[in-house]
C-alpha positions as CSV (number, residue, x, y, z in Angstrom):
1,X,-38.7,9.0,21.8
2,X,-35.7,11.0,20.3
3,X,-32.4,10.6,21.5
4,X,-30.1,13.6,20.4
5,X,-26.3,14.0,20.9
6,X,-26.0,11.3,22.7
7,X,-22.1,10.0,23.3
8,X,-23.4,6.4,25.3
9,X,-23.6,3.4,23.9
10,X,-27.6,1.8,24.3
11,X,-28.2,-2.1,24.9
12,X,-31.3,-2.6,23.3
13,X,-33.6,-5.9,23.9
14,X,-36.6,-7.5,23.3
15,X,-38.2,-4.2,21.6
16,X,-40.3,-3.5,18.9
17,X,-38.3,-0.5,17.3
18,X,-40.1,-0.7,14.0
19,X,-40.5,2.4,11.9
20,X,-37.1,4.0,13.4
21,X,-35.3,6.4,12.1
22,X,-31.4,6.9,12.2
23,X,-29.6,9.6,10.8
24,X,-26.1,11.3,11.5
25,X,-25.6,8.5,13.5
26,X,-22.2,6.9,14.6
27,X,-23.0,2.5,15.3
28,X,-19.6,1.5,14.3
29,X,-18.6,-1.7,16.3
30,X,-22.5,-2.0,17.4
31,X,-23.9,-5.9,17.2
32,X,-26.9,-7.1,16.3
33,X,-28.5,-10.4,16.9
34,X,-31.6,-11.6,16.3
35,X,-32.7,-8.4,14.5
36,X,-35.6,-8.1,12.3
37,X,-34.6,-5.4,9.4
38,X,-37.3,-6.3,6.7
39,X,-38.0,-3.9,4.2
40,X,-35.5,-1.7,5.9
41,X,-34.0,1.1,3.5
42,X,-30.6,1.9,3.5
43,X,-29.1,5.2,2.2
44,X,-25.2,6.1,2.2
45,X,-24.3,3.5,4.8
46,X,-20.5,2.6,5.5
47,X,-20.3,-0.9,6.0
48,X,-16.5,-1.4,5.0
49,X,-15.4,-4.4,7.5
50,X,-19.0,-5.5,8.8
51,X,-19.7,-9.3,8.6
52,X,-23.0,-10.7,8.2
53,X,-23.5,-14.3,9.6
54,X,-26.6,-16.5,9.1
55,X,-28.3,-13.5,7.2
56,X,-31.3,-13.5,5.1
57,X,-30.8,-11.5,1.9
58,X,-33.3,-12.7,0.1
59,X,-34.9,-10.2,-2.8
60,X,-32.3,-7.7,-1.4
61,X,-31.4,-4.6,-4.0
62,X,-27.5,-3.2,-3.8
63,X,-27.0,-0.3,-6.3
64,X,-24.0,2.1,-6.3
65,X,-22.4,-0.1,-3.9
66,X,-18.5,0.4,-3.8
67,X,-17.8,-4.2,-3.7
68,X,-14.0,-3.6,-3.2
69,X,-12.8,-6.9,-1.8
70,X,-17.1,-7.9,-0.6
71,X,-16.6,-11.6,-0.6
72,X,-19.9,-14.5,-0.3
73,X,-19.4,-17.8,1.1
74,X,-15.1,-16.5,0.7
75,X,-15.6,-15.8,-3.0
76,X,-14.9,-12.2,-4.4
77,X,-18.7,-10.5,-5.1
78,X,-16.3,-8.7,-8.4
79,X,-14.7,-12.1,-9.4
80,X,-18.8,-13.4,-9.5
81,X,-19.6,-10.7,-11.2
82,X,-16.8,-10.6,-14.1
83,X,-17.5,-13.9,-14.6
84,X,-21.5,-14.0,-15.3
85,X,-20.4,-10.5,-17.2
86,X,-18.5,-12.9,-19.3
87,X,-20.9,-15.4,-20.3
88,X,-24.1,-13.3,-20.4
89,X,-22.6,-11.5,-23.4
């Protein structure tokens, strides 16, 4: 199915949507719950203000990601980062 030029917001549930593609496409104040994502790529993504609650990052890869203010668990990802910069010299 391909939805083009669409201006209305979709509710989405119990689907199997695997193998979608979105591109040029505007989910800004969008939710997801209960969302399988694995092995999901990501490329040129804005995701300045998102929050990610009971998430499972686990073996996830972030390159060229702007980290301005990104905070884990309320600690600053760049203060992390200066700090094992620090002692891994």
């Amino acid at each position: 199915m391909e939805i083009a030029n669409s201006r209305e917001a979709l509710l989405v549930r119990n689907s199997d949507l695997a193998q979608s593609r979105f591109s040029d496409a505007k989910l800004s104040l969008s939710s997801f719950a209960d969302v399988n994502m694995q092995g999901s790529t990501f490329t040129n993504i804005n995701l300045g203000n998102a929050s990610f609650i009971d998430v499972d990052l686990s073996n996830v890869s972030i390159k060229n990601a702007n980290l301005t203010g990104m905070k884990i668990n309320d600690v600053l990802v760049s203060e992390l980062i200066r700090v094992y910069e620090k002692h891994s010299k």
